[in-house]
C-alpha positions in Angstrom: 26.2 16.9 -36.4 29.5 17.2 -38.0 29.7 20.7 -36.6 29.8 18.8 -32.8 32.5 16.5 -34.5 34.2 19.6 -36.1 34.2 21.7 -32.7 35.4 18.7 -30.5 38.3 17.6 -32.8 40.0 21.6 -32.8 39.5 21.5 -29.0 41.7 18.2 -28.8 44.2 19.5 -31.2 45.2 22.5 -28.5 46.1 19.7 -26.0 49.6 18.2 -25.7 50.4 15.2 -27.2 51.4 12.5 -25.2 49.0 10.2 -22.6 46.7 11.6 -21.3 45.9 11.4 -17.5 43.4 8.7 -16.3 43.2 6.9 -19.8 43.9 3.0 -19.5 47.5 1.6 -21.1 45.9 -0.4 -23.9 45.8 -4.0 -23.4 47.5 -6.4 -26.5 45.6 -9.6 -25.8 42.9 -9.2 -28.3 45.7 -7.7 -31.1 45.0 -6.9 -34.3 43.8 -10.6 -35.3 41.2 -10.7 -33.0 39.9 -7.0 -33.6 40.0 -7.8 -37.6 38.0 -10.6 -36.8 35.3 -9.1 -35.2 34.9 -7.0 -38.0 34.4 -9.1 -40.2 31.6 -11.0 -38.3 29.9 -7.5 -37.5 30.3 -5.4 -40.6 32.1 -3.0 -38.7 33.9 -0.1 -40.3 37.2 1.3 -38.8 36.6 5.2 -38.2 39.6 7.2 -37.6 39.3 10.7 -35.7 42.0 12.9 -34.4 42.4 10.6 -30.9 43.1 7.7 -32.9 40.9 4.9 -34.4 37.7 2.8 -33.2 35.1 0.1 -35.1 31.7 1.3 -35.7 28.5 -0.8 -36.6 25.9 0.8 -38.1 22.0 -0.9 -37.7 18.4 -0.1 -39.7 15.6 -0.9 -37.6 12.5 -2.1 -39.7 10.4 -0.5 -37.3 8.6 1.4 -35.1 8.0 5.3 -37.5 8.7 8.2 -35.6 4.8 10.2 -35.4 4.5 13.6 -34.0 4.5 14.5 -30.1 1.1 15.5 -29.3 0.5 19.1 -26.8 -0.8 16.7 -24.2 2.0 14.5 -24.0 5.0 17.0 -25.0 3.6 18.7 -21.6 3.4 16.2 -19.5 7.2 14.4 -20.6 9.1 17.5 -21.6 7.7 20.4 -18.6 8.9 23.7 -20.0 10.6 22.3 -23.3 10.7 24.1 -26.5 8.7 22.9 -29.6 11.8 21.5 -31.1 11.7 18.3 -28.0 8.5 17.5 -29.9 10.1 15.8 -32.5 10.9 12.5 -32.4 13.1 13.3 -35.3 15.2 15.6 -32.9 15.9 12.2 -30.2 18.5 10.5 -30.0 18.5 7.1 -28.3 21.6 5.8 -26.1 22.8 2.8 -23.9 25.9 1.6 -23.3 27.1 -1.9 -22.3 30.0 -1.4 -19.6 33.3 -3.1 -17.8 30.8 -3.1 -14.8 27.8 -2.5 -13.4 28.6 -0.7 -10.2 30.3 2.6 -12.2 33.3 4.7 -11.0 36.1 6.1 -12.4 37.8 2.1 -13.1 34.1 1.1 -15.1 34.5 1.5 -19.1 31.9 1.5 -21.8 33.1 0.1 -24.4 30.4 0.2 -26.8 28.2 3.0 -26.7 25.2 2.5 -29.1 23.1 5.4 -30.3 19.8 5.0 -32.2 17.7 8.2 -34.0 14.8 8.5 -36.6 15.9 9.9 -40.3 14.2 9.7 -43.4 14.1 6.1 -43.6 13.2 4.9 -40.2 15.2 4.0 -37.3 19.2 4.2 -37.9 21.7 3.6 -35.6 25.1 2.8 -35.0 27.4 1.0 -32.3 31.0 2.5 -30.9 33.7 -0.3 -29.9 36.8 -0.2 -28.3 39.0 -2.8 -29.4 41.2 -1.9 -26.5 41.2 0.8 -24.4 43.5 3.0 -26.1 40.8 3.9 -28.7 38.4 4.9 -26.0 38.8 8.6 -26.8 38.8 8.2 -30.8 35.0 6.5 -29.6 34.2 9.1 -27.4 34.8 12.0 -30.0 32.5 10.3 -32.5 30.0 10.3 -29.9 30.0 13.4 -28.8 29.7 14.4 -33.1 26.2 12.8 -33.1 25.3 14.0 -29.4 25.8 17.6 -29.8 23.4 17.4 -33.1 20.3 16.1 -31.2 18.3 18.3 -28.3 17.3 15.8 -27.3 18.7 12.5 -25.5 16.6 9.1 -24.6 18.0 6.3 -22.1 16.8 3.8 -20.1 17.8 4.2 -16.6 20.6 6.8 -17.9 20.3 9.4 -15.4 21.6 7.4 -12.9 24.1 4.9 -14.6 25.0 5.7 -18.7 25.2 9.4 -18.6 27.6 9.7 -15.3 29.6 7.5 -16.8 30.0 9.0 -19.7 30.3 12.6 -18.5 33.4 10.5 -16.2 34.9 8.8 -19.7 34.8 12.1 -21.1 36.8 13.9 -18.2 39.4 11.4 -17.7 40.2 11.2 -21.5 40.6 14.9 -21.4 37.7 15.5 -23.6 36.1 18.4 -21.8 32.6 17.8 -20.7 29.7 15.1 -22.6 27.5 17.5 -25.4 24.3 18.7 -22.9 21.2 18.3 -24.5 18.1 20.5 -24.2 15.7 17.6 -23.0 17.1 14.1 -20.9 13.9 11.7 -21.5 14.9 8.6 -18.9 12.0 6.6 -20.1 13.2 4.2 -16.9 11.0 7.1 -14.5 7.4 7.3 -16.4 8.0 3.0 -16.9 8.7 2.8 -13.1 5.9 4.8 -12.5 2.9 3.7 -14.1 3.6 0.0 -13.9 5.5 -0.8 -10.9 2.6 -2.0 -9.1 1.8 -4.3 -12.1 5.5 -5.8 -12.8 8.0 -7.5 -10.2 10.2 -6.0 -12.1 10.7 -2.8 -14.6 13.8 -3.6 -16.6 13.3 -2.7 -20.0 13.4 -6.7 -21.1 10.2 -7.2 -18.9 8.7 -3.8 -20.2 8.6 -5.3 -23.4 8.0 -8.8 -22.9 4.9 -7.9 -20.5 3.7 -4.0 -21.8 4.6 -3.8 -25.5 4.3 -8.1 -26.1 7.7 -7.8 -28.2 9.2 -10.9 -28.7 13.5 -10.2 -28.3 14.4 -13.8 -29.1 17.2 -15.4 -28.0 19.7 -12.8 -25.9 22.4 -12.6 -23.1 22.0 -12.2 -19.6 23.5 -8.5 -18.9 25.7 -9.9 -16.2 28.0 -11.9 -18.6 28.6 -8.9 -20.6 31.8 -7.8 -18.8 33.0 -11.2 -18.9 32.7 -11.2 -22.5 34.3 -8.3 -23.1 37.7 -9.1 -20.9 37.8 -12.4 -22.4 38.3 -10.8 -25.6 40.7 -8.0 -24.2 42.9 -11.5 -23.0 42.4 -13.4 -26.3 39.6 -15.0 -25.8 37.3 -15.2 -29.8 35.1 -12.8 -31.1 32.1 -14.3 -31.0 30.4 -14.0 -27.6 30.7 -10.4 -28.2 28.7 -10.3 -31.5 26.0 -11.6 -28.7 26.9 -8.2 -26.5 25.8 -5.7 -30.0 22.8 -8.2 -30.4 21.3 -7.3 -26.9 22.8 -3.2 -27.1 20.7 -3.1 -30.5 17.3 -4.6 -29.1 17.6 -2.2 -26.0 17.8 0.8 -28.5 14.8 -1.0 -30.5 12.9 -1.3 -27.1 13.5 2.0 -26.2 12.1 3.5 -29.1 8.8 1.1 -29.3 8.7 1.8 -25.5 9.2 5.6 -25.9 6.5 6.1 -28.9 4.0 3.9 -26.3 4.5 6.1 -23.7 3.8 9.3 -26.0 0.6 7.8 -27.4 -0.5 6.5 -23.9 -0.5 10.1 -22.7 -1.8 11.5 -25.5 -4.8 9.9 -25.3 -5.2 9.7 -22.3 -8.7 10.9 -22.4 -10.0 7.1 -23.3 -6.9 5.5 -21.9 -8.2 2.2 -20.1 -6.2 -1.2 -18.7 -6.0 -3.0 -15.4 -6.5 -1.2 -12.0 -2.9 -1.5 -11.4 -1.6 0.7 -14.8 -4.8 3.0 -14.3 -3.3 3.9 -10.6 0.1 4.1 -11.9 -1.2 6.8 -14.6 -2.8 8.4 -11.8 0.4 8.7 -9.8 2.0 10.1 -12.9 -0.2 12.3 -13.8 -0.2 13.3 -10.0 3.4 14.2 -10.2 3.2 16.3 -13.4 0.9 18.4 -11.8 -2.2 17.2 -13.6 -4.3 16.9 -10.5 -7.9 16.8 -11.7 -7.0 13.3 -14.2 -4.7 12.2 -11.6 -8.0 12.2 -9.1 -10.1 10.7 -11.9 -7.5 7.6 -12.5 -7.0 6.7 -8.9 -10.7 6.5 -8.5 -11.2 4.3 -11.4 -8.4 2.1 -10.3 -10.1 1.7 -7.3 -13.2 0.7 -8.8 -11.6 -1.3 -10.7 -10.9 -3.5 -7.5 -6.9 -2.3 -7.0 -6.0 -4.1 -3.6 -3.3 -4.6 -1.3 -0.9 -1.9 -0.7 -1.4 -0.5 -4.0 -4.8 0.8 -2.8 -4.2 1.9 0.8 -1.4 4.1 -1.3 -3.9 4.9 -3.6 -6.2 6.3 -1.0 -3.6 8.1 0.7 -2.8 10.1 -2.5 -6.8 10.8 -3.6 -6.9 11.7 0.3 -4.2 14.6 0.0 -5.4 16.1 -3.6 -8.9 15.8 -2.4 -7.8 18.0 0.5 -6.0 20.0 -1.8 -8.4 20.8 -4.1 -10.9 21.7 -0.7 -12.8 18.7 -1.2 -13.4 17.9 2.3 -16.1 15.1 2.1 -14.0 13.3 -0.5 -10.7 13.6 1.0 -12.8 12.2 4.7 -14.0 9.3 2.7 -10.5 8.0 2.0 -8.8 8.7 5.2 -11.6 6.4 6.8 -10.9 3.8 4.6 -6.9 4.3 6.0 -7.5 4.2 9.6 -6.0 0.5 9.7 -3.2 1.5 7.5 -0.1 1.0 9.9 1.7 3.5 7.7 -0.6 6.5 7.6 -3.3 5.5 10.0 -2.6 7.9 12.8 -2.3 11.3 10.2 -5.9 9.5 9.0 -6.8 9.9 12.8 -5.6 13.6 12.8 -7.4 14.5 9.5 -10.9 13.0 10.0 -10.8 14.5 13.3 -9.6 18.1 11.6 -12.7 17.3 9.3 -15.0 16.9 11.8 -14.4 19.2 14.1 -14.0 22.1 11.4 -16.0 21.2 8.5 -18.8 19.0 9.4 -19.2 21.1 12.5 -19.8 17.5 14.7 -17.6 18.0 17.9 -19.1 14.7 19.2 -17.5 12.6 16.2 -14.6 14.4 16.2 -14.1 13.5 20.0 -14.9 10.1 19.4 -12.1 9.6 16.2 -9.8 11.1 19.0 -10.3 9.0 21.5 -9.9 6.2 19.0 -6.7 7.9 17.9 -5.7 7.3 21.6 -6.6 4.4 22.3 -5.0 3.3 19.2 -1.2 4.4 19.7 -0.9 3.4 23.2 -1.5 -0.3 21.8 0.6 0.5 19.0 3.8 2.1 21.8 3.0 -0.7 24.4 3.2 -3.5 21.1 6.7 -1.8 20.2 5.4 -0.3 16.8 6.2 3.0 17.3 9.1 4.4 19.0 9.1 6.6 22.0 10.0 10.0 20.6 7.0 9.6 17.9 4.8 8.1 20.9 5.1 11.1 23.2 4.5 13.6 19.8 1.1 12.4 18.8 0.2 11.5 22.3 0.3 15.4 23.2 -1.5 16.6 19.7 -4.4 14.0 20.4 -4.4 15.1 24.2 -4.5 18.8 23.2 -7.1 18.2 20.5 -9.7 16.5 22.7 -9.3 18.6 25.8 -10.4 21.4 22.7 -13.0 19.6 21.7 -14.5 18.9 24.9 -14.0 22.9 25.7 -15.7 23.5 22.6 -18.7 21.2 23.6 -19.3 22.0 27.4 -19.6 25.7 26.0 -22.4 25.0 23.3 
């Protein structure tokens, strides 16, 4: 790691002194009383780099222990990886609390916190900006601990904490944010398997609801800009020791969160739950290519009496890997449960009459689903569900299907 820091310090000692382009004017309301106070109430330590000076906070988790990565579940969260992603030694975790929540070149982070497993457990430690002017000093400390892990952990980070970062890191003049081997955004697999359970997927409700981890008293995210400009303007330190509080137990989260996930996949060969998390296994399993369990879990979700949407979704997806995989009867089984299915119910027209007609060999019920399939859209065009353009489309398919079945008939 101190190679990273090593390699990222000579490169800013080539550049000209001076300000550099698109780097704030530091702001004097907190001063040095305020910043000296909230080091004291943190335990911060002043770290000094060749950009200048920031406050770091260094944290010991008391739990969860990093275990191995299993083959099952290295393959199905790190496609293509190297032996070294299997680690859990080798991640680093990262989130970042922000001037904003929408991003752009005006939105800061001003405390970055990074978690990672060493012989003791879970460390970590927490950048902050004082002011703005110490944004790069931060940003080069970071970069020192990013560029010794391959492999980076976030929560929603693709989208939000990385781009920003990589932005930070171009307008200070730092040269691009340490790449690592593997990005695990543990937001996707989370989304994925329990969206159908969960109104929502934030990480707060993953571990209140999934993982039963009590956080205790925090901070709505919202107010976290707020606190930070009223301490740029003056304002006391001690809504912000709030703002490390909640960065901490979204590191902590992350890790308990990304260590479920692993064993969850692992063994997935007696993995049970709710129909809800067994279809959203099967959808990720579906997505990672792992067709045959991904068929397995949607059927025992719907056994397991998933409803609503959930299951006409359910059955559209066992429908197309049955078909797939040439499993004709099973993949006709589903698309007659879907015929009602305002989204889907006219290609589940079109595929039971394909299955008829050219694997069950009976023209008669195929002619039959097509008529259906007729009758069916004009009600849907005439009641305004479907628009023209699609109307005229399927009309003609259906017409030119049945006047080939009933040529196909006549000559028998």
């Amino acid at each position: 790691m101190s190679t990273g820091t090593d390699k990222y310090s000579r490169l800013i000692s080539l550049r000209p002194a001076g300000n550099a382009p698109g780097r704030a004017p530091q702001i004097s309301g907190a001063g040095a009383e305020a910043a000296d106070r909230i080091t004291r109430l943190l335990g911060a330590e002043p770290r000094r780099t060749d950009r200048g000076r920031h406050l770091v906070v260094r944290r010991r988790f008391p739990d969860p222990t990093a275990s191995p990565v299993g083959p099952r579940a290295h393959r199905l969260l790190f496609p293509g990886r190297t032996q070294s992603t299997a680690d859990p030694r080798n991640w680093i975790f990262l989130d970042t609390e922000t001037t904003g929540l929408a991003g752009g070149t005006g939105t800061y982070a001003f405390l970055v916190g990074i978690a990672w497993w060493d012989g003791e457990g879970l460390a970590g430690e927490q950048y902050f900006m004082p002011d703005h002017s110490q944004e790069a000093s931060m940003l080069v400390d970071l970069a020192g601990r990013l560029a010794g892990r391959p492999v980076l952990v976030t929560y929603n980070g693709k989208s939000f904490d990385c781009p920003l970062l990589e932005t930070r890191f171009r307008m200070t003049r730092l040269g691009n944010m340490p790449s690592p081997e593997a990005h695990l955004d543990l937001l996707h697999p989370a989304r994925t398997i329990w969206k159908t359970r969960l109104r929502s997927v934030a990480l707060a409700e993953i571990e209140r609801h999934i993982l039963t981890l009590d956080r205790g008293p925090d901070i709505p995210a919202e107010t976290i800009p707020g606190r930070y400009f009223a301490f740029l303007r003056g304002g006391p330190p001690e809504p912000l020791v709030e703002v490390f509080d909640h960065n901490a137990k979204d590191l902590h989260g992350m890790a308990v969160l990304a260590l479920h996930i692993v064993q969850m996949l692992e063994e997935i060969a007696s993995a049970d739950g709710d129909s809800d998390q067994l279809y959203g296994m099967s959808r990720l399993l579906r997505i990672r290519g792992e067709q045959e369990l991904a068929l397995e879990f949607g059927e025992r979700a719907l056994a397991k009496g998933l409803s609503g949407t959930a299951a006409l979704s359910a059955r559209h997806e066992l429908a197309l890997l049955s078909r797939r995989r040439r499993d004709y009867q099973g993949a006709s089984r589903h698309w007659g449960q879907l015929l009602g299915d305002s989204r889907v119910g006219m290609e589940a027209y079109e595929q039971l009459a394909i299955f008829y007609e050219h694997h069950s060999c009976d023209l008669e019920m195929a002619a039959r689903i097509t008529r259906e399939a007729l009758v069916r859209l004009q009600d849907d065009y005439q009641s305004g569900r479907i628009p023209p353009h699609q109307y005229r489309r399927l009309h003609a398919g259906f017409q030119h299907r049945l006047a080939r079945l009933l040529r196909k008939s006549n000559s028998i």
